[in-house]
Structures are given as structure tokens and as C-alpha cells.
C-alpha positions, 0 to 999 in steps of 0.5 A, spaced: 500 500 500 501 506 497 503 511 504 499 518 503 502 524 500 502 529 505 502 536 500 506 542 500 507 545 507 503 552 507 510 556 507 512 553 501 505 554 497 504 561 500 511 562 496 508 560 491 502 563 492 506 570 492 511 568 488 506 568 483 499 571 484 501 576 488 507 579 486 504 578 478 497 581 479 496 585 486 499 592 486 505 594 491 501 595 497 497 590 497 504 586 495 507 590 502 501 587 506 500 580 504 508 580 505 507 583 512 502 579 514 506 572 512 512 575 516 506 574 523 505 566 521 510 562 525 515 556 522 512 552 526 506 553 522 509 554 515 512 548 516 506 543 516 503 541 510 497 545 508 492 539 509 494 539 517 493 546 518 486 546 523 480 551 524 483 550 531 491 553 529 488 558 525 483 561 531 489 560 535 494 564 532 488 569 532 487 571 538 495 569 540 495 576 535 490 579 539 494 577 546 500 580 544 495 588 544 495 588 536 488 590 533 483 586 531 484 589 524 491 585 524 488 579 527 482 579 521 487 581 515 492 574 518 485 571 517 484 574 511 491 572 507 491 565 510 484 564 507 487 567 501 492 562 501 488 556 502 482 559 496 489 558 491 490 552 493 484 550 493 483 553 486 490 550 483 487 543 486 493 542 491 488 541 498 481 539 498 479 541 504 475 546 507 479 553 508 480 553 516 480 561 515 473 561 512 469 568 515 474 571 519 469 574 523 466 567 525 473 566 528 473 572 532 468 571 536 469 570 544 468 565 547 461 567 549 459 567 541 459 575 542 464 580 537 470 582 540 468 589 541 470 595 536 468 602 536 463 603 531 464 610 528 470 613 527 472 619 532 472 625 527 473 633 528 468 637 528 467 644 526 469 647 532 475 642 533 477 643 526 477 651 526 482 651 533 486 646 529 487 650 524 488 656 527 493 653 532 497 650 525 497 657 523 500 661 529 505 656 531 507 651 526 505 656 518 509 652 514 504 647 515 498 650 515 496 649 508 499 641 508 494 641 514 489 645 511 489 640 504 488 634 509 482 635 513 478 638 508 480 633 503 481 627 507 487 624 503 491 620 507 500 622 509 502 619 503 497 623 498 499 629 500 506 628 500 505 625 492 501 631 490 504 635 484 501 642 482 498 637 476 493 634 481 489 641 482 484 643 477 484 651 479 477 653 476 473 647 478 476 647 485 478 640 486 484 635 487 485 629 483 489 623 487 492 619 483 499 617 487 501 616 493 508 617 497 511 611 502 518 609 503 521 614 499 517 612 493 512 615 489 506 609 486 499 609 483 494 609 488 491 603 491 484 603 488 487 607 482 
């Protein structure tokens, strides 16, 4: 009889994985994240075949991630890519199995059924705030004041507005086109672009 073919370990295939999808169809951002994220997986886990890889060793790493004070944001985007791996491998018919990281929020449960709490609004200036804001930016920091100003009234992220070229502004319309962003030095196309 003909022992069982254990598969590849989920560290090989998810250097497949990058190797080929990611890094030939997913723009720099999201090659950076998937890259990150696979740097928070343990060799313990990497080195086990795919086909051994439980529910139970994926909530595990989860809320280990969540025990260590990282954002719940950072425990679902592990999630996410595991899942994505697991989806690849599953498309490229190298496992058969159920994806152990299937519906992240599932897995991101307490253990009295209910979500892990996460603020539901996002903690914004109002009117007044922004006005001091702005006013303080000017009497003490003026250099900064139009950079700043850009910001809140745009809500562009940092790299946005470090990537804004005087081509981005329509004068006579009154708006900013983001098209570019700037991190590490880099100037690249916008995620979503």
C-alpha cells in the first residue's frame, strides 16, 4: 500500500502563492501587506503541510495576535491572507479541504459567541475642533498650515499629500485629483487607482 502524500507545507505554497499571484497581479501595497502579514505566521506553522493546518491553529494564532495588544484589524487581515492562501490552493487543486480561515469574523468571536468589541464610528473633528486646529497650525507651526489645511478638508491620507504635484489641482473647478501616493521614499499609483 501506497503511504499518503502529505502536500506542500503552507510556507512553501504561500511562496508560491506570492511568488506568483501576488507579486504578478496585486499592486505594491497590497504586495507590502500580504508580505507583512506572512512575516506574523510562525515556522512552526509554515512548516506543516497545508492539509494539517486546523480551524483550531488558525483561531489560535488569532487571538495569540490579539494577546500580544495588536488590533483586531491585524488579527482579521492574518485571517484574511491565510484564507487567501488556502482559496489558491484550493483553486490550483493542491488541498481539498475546507479553508480553516473561512469568515474571519466567525473566528473572532469570544468565547461567549459575542464580537470582540470595536468602536463603531470613527472619532472625527468637528467644526469647532477643526477651526482651533487650524488656527493653532497657523500661529505656531505656518509652514504647515496649508499641508494641514489640504488634509482635513480633503481627507487624503500622509502619503497623498506628500505625492501631490501642482498637476493634481484643477484651479477653476476647485478640486484635487489623487492619483499617487508617497511611502518609503517612493512615489506609486494609488491603491484603488
Amino acid at each position: 500500500p501506497r503511504g499518503k502524500r502529505a502536500g506542500p507545507t503552507f510556507g512553501t505554497y504561500a511562496n508560491t502563492w506570492m511568488e506568483g499571484h501576488v507579486e504578478k497581479n496585486l499592486k505594491w501595497n497590497s504586495k507590502r501587506y500580504y508580505a507583512d502579514m506572512l512575516q506574523r505566521i510562525p515556522e512552526e506553522m509554515k512548516a506543516r503541510p497545508l492539509a494539517e493546518i486546523t480551524r483550531e491553529d488558525v483561531r489560535n494564532l488569532a487571538f495569540g495576535v490579539l494577546e500580544q495588544d495588536l488590533a483586531r484589524s491585524t488579527a482579521a487581515g492574518l485571517l484574511r491572507t491565510i484564507s487567501a492562501i488556502f482559496n489558491a490552493a484550493s483553486e490550483d487543486g493542491i488541498y481539498r479541504g475546507a479553508n480553516p480561515a473561512l469568515r474571519p469574523g466567525r473566528i473572532l468571536r469570544v468565547d461567549n459567541g459575542e464580537e470582540v468589541e470595536e468602536p463603531t464610528e470613527t472619532d472625527c473633528m468637528n467644526q469647532e475642533e477643526a477651526r482651533h486646529f487650524l488656527k493653532v497650525v497657523r500661529d505656531h507651526f505656518g509652514t504647515l498650515y496649508p499641508l494641514l489645511l489640504t488634509a482635513l478638508r480633503t481627507g487624503a491620507r500622509q502619503g497623498e499629500i506628500v505625492a501631490l504635484s501642482w498637476e493634481a489641482i484643477d484651479w477653476r473647478g476647485s478640486f484635487i485629483t489623487i492619483k499617487q501616493t508617497a511611502t518609503n521614499n517612493e512615489i506609486h499609483s494609488t491603491k484603488n487607482r
